[in-house]
N, C-alpha and C positions, 0 to 999 in steps of 0.2 A: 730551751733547745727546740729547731725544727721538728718537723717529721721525719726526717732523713736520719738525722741525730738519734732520736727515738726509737726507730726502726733498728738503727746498727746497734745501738744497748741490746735491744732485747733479740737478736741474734747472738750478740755474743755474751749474754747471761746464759740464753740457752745452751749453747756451749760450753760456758762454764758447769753447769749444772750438771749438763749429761758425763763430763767428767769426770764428777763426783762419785759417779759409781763405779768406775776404774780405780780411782781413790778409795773405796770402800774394799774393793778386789785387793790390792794391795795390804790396807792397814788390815783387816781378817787374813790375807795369805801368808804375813811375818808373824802371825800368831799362834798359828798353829803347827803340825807336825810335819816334819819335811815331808813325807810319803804323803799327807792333805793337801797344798798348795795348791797342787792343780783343780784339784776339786773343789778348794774355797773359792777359789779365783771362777772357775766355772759357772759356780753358780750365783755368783753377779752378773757374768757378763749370758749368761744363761735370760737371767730375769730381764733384760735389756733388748732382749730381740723378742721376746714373746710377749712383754707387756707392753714395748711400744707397738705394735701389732695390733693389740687386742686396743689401745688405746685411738689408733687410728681409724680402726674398725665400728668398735661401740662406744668406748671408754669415755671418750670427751663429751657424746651426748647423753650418758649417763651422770655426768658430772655435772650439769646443769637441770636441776627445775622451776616448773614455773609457778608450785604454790611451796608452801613449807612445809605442808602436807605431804608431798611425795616423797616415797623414801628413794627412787633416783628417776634419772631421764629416763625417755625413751631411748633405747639402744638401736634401735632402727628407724630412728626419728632422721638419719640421715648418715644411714652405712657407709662407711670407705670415707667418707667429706666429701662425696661429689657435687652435692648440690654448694657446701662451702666453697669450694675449687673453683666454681663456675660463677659466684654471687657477686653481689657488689662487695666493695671491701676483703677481698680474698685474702690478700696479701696479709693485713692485719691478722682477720683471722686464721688465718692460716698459720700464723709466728704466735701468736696465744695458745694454738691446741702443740705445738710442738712443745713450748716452754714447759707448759702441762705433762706431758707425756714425760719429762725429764725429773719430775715429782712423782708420776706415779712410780717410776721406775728404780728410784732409789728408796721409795718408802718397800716394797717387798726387797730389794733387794738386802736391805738392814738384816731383816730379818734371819739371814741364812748363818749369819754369825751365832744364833744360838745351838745349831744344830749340828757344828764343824765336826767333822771327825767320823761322824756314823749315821749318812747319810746319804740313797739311793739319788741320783741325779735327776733321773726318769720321775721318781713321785714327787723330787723339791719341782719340778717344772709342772707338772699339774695340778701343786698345789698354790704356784704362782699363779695360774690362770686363772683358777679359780676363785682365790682368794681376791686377784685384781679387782673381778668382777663382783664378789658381794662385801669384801671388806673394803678396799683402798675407793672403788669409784661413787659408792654410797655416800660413801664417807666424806669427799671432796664436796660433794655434792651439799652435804648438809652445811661444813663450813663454810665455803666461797660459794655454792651455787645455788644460792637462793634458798637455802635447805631451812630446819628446821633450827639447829644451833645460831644461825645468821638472826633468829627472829626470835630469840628464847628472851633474850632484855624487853623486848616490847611485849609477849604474853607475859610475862608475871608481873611486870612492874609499868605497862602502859608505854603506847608508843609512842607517846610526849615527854617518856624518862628521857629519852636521848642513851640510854642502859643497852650497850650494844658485845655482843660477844668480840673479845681481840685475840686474833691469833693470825698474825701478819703474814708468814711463812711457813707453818705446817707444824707448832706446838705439839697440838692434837692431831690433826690429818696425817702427819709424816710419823711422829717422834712416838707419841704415845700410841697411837696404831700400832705402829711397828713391834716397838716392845712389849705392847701386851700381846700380838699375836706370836712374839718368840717365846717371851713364857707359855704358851701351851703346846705350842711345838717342843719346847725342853721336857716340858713332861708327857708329852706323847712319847716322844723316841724314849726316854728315859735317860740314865745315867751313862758316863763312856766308861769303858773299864778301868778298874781301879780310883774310880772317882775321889780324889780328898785334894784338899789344898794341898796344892805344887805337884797337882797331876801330870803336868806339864810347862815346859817353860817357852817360849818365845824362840820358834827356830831360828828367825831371820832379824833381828832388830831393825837393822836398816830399809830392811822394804815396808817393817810399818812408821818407821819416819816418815816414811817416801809417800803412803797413804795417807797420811793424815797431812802433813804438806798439800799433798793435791786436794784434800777436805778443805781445809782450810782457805786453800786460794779458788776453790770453785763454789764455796761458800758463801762469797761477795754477792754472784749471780744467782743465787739461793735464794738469799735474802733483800736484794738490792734490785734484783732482775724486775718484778713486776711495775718498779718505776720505768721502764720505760713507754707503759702506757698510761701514765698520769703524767699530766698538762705539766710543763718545765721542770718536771722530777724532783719536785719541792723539797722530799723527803729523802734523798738519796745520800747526803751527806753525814745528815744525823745515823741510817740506815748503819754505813760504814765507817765509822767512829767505833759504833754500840757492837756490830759483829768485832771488831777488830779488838774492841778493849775488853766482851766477856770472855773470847777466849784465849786471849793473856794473863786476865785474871784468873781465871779458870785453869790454867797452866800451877800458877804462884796456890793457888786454894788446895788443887792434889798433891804437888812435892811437898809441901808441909805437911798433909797427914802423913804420907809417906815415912820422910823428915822424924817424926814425933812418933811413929809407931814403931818402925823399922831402923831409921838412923839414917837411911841414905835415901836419896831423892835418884828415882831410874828416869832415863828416858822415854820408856813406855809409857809411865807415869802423867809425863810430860805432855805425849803425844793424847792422852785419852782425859788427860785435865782440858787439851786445847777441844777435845770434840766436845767434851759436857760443858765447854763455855758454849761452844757453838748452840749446841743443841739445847740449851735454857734462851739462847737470845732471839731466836726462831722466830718464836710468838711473838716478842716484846721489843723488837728490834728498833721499828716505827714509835713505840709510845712509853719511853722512859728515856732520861736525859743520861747521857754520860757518867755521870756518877752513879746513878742507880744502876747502870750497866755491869761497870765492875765491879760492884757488891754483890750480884746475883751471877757473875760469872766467879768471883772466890767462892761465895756459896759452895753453889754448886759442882765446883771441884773438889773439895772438901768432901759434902756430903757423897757425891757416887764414889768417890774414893772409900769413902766407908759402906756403901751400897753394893758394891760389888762383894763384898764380904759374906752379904746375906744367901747366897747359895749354898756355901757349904754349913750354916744352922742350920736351912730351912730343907736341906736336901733337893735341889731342883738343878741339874747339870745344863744352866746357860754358860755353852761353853768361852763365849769369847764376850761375852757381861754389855747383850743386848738391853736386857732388863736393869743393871743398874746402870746406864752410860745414859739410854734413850726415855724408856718409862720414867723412869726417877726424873733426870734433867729434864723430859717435855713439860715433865707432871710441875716440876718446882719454877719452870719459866714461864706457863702459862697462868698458873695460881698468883704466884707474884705480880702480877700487872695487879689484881682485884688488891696489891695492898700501894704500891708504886707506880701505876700509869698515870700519866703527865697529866693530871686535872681531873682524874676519876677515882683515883685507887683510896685506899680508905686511911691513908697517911699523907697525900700528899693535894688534900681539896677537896676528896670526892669522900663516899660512905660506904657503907658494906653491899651493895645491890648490885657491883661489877665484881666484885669476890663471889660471891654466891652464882652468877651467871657463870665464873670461868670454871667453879667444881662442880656444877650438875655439868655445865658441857664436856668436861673431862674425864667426867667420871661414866659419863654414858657413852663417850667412845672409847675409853678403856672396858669395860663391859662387855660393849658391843665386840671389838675386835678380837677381843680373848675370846668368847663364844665360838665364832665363827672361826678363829683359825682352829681350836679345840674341837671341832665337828669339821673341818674340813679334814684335817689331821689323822683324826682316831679312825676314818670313813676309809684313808687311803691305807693306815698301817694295816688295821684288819682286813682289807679285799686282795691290794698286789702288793704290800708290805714300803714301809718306809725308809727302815732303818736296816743298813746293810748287818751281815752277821760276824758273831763275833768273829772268827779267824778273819775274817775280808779286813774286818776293824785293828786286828794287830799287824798283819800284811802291809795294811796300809790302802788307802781309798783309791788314792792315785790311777794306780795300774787297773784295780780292779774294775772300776768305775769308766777309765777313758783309757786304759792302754799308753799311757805317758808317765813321764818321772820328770819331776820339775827341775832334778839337776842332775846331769848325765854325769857323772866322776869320771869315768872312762871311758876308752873311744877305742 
């Protein structure tokens, strides 16, 4: 494919992408409580205007350094992009830090699914800022931007192994992020009332069809997007096979526990089988063959299917099952390459030295991002408070919060 060719992909991957978070607004605002809606949906499109902001501003040259030493860029190595704006090659780069911006935006955006229901607008947006800035842009930074995960196969194992970290579209930097800093936002705010299995049912089905639908088709540019800047997009086929078949399989993997537990296979089911395909094939999308695709997309609908369970043993109210949809399925699509990537994994050519690479890198940005959102978190409910109070919580967040009702009944 030309330039021209190349250019139009990654314009409209970026598009698909940013999408994605309207998509997320959606499948979180059919899950929750009529009187929430506005307020789930808020706080997507909330994280969408302040983190691409802050991404324009800092974020992107935070997201690059230039030893592996650094724990991020400079932030003011080139404020606003003017000096980008003005360079040679602007245009390119200029369509790189947008596509980017379209990742950071939906990795905090995930997040806000754990906290539906009992949740201040004003501290979920400061803790978006903040968090962009020491958790999501760090963080980029170690994976893609010359960080320290990018170089972890060559410190332990020599950088003649060819032992390189894989995480194609955001495993760790999006998925496992995300989730671990939702689990500590669930237990900072704490429990909603009346917490127990079937606290709550699904107000809206159809509008989280309608999210996951748009998940899924902006998913292509998710995963598929950053071919447009590699030479004739070699990989873009295999790319869209592999999203397409994990989260089919991944559909067939949850309705059967469903199926076998329950008796009947839901829709919701359905919709959150197709995102845990998504969300294992992330990482793995570029470097496992089509078969291996849909075995790690039934996987892992299966297993978060039974993942999501683990809140009400363990006591920790994620309310819309950030932590088993995205932790779980980063955690099970990123490790899985160290057993099935295409001539490395330790089943299919290669030995154990790429498994070991992808759980210290996984296990130290799950660490990392639980910490930080758990002190960014605990910092805001003790000063101006997090979590709205109870009467506001049976009332309903809606009104409270923005003065709106997501459906007028009467006129």
């Amino acid at each position: 494919m030309d330039a021209t060719g190349n250019i139009s992909w990654g314009v409209t991957a970026t598009a698909l992408v940013l999408l994605m978070t309207p998509g997320v607004a959606f499948f979180y605002g059919g899950l929750v409580k009529a009187k929430s809606v506005v307020s789930m949906m808020m706080m997507s499109f909330g994280a969408i205007g302040l983190v691409a902001v802050l991404w324009i501003l800092y974020g992107s040259s935070m997201a690059s350094v230039s030893s592996p030493g650094q724990f991020a860029g400079d932030p003011f190595a080139d404020f606003g992009l003017a000096s980008m704006a003005s360079g040679k090659g602007a245009n390119v780069a200029l369509l790189t830090v947008g596509y980017g911006a379209t990742f950071a935006i939906i990795t905090v955006a995930l997040i806000s699914g754990a906290i539906a229901d009992r949740a201040k607008f004003g501290p979920w947006l400061i803790f978006v800022g903040v968090f962009a800035t020491v958790g999501y842009f760090p963080i980029a930074a170690w994976v893609w931007g010359g960080g320290w995960i990018m170089h972890l196969g060559g410190a332990l194992f020599g950088a003649k192994s060819g032992i390189e970290f894989i995480d194609y579209a955001g495993g760790t930097a999006v998925h496992i992020n995300a989730g671990a800093a939702a689990l500590a936002l669930a237990l900072v705010l704490g429990k909603r009332i009346g917490f127990q299995k079937g606290i709550q049912k699904p107000h809206n089905v159809p509008l989280t069809l309608l999210g996951a639908a748009l998940l899924w088709f902006g998913w292509f540019g998710f995963n598929a997007g950053a071919q447009w800047a590699t030479k004739g997009m070699e990989s873009v086929g295999l790319i869209i096979i592999n999203t397409f078949g994990a989260a089919a399989a991944g559909i067939l993997g949850w309705i059967l526990v469903e199926r076998i537990r329950g008796g009947k296979a839901t829709s919701i089911g359905a919709a959150s089988g197709a995102v845990a395909g998504l969300v294992a094939i992330t990482p793995a999308c570029a470097n496992l063959t089509p078969g291996w695709s849909l075995l790690l997309g039934a996987i892992t609908g299966a297993v978060c299917a039974l993942a999501v369970e683990l809140k009400f043993r363990l006591g920790f109210d994620d309310s819309l099952d950030v932590v088993g949809l995205h932790l779980v399925g980063g955690f099970l699509g990123t490790i899985y390459l160290g057993f099935f990537a295409t001539g490395q994994g330790l089943f299919v050519g290669g030995d154990a030295r790429l498994l070991v690479v992808q759980v210290l890198a996984s296990g130290g940005v799950l660490v990392y991002s639980f910490l930080v959102a758990l002190i960014i978190g605990f910092s805001i409910e003790k000063t101006i408070g997090f979590r709205i109070t109870s009467e506001d919580e049976i009332a309903g967040v809606d009104l409270v919060e923005h003065g709106e009702e997501g459906y007028a009944l009467t006129s």
